[in-house]
C-alpha positions as a printed Julia matrix, in Angstrom:
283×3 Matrix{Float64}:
  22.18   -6.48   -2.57
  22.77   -9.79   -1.16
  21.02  -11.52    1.82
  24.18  -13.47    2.79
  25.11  -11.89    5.43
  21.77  -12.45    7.29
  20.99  -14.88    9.74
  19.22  -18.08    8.17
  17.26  -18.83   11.57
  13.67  -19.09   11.01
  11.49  -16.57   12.96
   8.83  -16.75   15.07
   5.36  -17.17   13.89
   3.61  -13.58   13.57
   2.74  -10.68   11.78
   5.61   -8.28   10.46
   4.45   -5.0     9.19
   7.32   -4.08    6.32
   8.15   -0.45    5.19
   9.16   -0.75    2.19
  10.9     2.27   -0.4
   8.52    4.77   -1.59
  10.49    5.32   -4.94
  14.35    4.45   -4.63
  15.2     0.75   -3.77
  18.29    2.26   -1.47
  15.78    3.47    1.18
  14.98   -0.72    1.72
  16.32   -0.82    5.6
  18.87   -3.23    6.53
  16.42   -4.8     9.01
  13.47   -4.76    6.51
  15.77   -6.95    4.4
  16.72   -9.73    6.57
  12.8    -9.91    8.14
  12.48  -10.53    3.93
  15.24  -13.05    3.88
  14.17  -15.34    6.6
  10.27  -15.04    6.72
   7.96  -17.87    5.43
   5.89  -15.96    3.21
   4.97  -12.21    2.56
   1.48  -10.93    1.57
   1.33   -7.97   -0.46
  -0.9    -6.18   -3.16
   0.43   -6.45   -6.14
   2.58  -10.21   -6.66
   4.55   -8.3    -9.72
   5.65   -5.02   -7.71
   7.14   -6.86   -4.37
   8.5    -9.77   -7.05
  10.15   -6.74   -8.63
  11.65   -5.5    -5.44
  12.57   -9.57   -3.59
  14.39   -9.53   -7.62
  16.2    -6.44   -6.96
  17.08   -7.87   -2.77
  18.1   -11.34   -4.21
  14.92  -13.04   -2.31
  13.11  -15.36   -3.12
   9.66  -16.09   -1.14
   5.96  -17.33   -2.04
   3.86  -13.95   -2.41
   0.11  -14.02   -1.4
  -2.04  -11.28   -2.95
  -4.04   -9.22    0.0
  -5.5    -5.64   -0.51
  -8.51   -4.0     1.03
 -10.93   -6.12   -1.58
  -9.76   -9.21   -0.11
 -12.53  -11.2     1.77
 -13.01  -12.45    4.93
 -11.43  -15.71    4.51
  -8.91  -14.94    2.63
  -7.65  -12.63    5.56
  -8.83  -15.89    7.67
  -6.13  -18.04    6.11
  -3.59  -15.38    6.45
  -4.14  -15.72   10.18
  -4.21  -19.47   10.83
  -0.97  -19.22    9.04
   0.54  -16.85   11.33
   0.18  -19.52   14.04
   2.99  -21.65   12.37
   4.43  -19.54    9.85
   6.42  -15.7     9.95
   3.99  -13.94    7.37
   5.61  -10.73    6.55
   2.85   -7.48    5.52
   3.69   -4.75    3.03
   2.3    -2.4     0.27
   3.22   -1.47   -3.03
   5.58    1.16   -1.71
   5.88    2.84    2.05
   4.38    1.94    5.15
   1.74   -0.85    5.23
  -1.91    0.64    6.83
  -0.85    4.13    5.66
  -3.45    4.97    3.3
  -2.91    1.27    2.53
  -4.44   -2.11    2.89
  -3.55   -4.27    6.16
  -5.95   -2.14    9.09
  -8.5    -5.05    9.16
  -5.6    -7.9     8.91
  -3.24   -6.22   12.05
  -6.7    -5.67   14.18
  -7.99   -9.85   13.18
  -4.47  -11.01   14.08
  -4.2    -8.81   17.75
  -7.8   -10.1    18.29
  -6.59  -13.98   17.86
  -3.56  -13.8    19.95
  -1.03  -13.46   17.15
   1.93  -11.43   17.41
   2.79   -8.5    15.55
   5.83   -6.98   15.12
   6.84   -3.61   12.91
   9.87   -2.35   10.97
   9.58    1.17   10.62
  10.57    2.52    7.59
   9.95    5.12    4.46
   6.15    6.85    4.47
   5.36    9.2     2.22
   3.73   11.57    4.33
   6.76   11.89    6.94
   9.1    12.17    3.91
   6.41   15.28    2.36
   6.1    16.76    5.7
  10.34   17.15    6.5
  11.08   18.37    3.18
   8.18   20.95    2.9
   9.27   23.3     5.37
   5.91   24.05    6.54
   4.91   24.02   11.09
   6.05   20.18   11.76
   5.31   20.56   15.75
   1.76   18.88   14.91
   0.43   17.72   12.17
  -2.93   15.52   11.07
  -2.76   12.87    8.28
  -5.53   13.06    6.5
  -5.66   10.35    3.23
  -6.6    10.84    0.0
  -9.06   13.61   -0.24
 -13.22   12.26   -1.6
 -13.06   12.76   -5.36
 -16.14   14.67   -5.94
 -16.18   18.39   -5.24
 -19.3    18.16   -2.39
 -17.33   15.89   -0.1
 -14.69   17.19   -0.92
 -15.3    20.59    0.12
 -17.3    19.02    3.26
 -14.18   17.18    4.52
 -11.95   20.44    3.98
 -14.76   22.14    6.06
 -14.5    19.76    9.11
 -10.73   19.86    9.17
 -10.65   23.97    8.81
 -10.35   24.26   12.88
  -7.82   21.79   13.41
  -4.43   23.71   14.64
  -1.73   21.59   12.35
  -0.17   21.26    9.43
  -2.61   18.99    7.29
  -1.13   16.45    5.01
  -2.95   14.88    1.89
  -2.13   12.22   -0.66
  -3.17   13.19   -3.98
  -2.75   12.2    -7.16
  -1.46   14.31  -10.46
  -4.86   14.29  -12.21
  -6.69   15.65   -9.11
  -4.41   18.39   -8.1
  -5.71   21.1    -9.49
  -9.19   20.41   -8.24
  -8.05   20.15   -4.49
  -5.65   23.23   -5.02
  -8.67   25.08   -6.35
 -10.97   23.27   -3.29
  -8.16   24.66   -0.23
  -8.16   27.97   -2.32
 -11.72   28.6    -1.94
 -12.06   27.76    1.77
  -8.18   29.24    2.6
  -6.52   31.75    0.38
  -3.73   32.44    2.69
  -2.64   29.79    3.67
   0.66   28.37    2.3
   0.4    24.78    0.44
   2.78   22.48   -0.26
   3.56   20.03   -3.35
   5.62   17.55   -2.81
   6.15   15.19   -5.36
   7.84   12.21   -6.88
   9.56   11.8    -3.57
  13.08   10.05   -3.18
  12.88    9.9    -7.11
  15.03   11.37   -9.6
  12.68   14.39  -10.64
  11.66   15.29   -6.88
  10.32   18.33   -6.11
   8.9    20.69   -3.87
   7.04   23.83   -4.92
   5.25   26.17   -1.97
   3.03   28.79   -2.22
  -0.71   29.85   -1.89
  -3.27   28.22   -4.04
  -3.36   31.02   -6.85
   0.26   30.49   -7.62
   0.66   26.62   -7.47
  -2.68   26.53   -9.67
  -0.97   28.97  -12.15
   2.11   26.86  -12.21
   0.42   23.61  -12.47
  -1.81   24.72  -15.27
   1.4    25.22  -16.96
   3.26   22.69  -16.03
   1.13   19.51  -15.64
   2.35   17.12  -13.06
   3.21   13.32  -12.89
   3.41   10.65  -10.24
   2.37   10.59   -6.72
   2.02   13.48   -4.61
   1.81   14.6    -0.62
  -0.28   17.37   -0.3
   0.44   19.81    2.67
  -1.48   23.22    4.04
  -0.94   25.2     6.81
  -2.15   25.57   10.41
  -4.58   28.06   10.43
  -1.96   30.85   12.33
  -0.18   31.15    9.32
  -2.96   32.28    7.32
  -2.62   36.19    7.5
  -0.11   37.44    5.41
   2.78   39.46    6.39
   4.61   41.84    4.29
   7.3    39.78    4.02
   4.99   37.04    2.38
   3.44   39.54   -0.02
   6.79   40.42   -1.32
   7.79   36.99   -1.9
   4.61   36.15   -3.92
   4.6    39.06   -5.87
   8.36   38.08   -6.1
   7.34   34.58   -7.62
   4.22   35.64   -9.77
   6.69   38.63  -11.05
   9.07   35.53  -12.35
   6.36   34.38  -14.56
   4.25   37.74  -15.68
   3.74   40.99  -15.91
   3.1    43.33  -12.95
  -0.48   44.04  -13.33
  -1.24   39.92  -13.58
   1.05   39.43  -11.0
  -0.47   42.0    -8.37
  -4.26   40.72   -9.57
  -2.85   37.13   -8.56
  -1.78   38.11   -5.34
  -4.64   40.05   -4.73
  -6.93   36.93   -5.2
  -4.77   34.82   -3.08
  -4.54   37.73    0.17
  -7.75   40.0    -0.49
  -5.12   42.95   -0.76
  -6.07   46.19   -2.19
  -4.93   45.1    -6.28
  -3.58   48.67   -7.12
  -1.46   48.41   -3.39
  -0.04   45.77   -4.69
   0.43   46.9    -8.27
   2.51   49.49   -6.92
   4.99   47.57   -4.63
   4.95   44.87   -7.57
   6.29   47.81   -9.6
   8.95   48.32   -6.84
  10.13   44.93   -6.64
  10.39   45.32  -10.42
  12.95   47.75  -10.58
  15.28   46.6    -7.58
């Protein structure tokens, strides 16, 4: 991709917030590019990752390292240069302040007068949230879950109320503890895994906890992943939903593990469901 066709004005001085692709390079927004092309300087978190993708755009720019363990004057500098200088803000991959570094650096520059300006762009969450399926009417964005299993729980706990779909990053060697952590506190309700999204091995897998934990133990993932449950409505299970689990476990094992796995995940009666799994069975 070329930046010729971009205006070579200089911008004004400011802050511009940069969404950047989440996994393929094509998802880079026309805008995004020539904001890249023309700025004076762009501050990200890792110098080799945004020189990787200015390579790929045919840009060439000074790159100043700034994360969250940045100090004070280093975000200081940033904003005496955004009096005289177009400093452009973005992350690793996505949308800058989403789970990633830049809150402290957008709220310093609003404070001192500078302007900011966004260009909207891909976000991992949106992207987990529209190809999961799941109630998209409201939803709460929620981070990365605490790594050990007291918060953990805890935070789960003060989020059980909340009428939305909830949306978590997570990461592949930590799935299996906060699938096991949603289980425990919500056993119906359906969870999402979305993962390696825009990439070439995308996928998303739905369920309740029992299953996905079954499957995962199986079938250990890789790369990044969003992480979505359920308002609390959906939580009782129809009959319609216990066909289509006993459906799914039935894909994978026999109908006496597959009714016992359902019967976990629902609190069914396990011989009830024995039965219609032996049903299904024979269709």
């Amino acid at each position: 991709m070329s930046r010729n066709t971009h205006s070579s004005d200089p911008l004004s001085a400011g802050l511009y917030i940069v969404a950047t692709p989440i996994g393929n390079l094509g998802d880079i927004t026309l805008r995004a590019v020539e904001i890249l092309s023309r700025c004076d300087a762009v501050a990200c978190e890792d110098t080799r990752v945004t020189g990787k993708l200015l390579k790929h755009l045919e840009i060439a720019k000074p790159l100043w390292r700034y994360d969250d363990h940045s100090d004070e004057k280093a975000r200081e500098r940033l904003i005496e240069s955004m009096r005289s200088k177009a400093v452009v803000l973005v992350s690793d991959a996505g949308t800058p302040l989403v789970s990633d570094p830049g809150y402290r650096l957008v709220n310093d520059a609003r404070r001192e007068g500078i302007a900011v300006t966004v260009l909207p762009g891909a976000c991992a969450a949106i992207a987990g949230l529209t190809l999961a399926g799941l109630p998209n009417d409201r939803f709460l964005f929620a981070g990365f879950l605490p790594n050990k299993a007291k918060a953990r729980r805890e935070t789960l706990e003060g989020l059980a109320a909340i009428d939305a779909t909830l949306i978590f990053y997570e990461t592949a060697p930590r799935l299996l503890a906060s699938l096991e952590a949603i289980g425990t506190l919500w056993p119906y309700r359906e969870i999402a895994v979305t993962r390696e999204l825009t990439k070439l091995h995308e996928e998303c897998r739905r369920g309740l906890s029992a299953g996905l934990i079954a499957w995962y133990e199986t079938h250990p993932p890789k790369g990044e992943i969003v992480l979505l449950v359920s308002p609390p409505e959906e939580e009782q299970a129809s009959a319609d939903d216990i066909d289509r689990m006993l459906a799914e476990a039935l894909g994978r094992t026999k109908p006496s593990q597959a009714a016992a796995e359902v019967a976990r995940s629902t609190g069914y009666e396990r011989k009830a469901l024995y039965a219609r799994a032996l049903e299904l069975q024979r269709r």
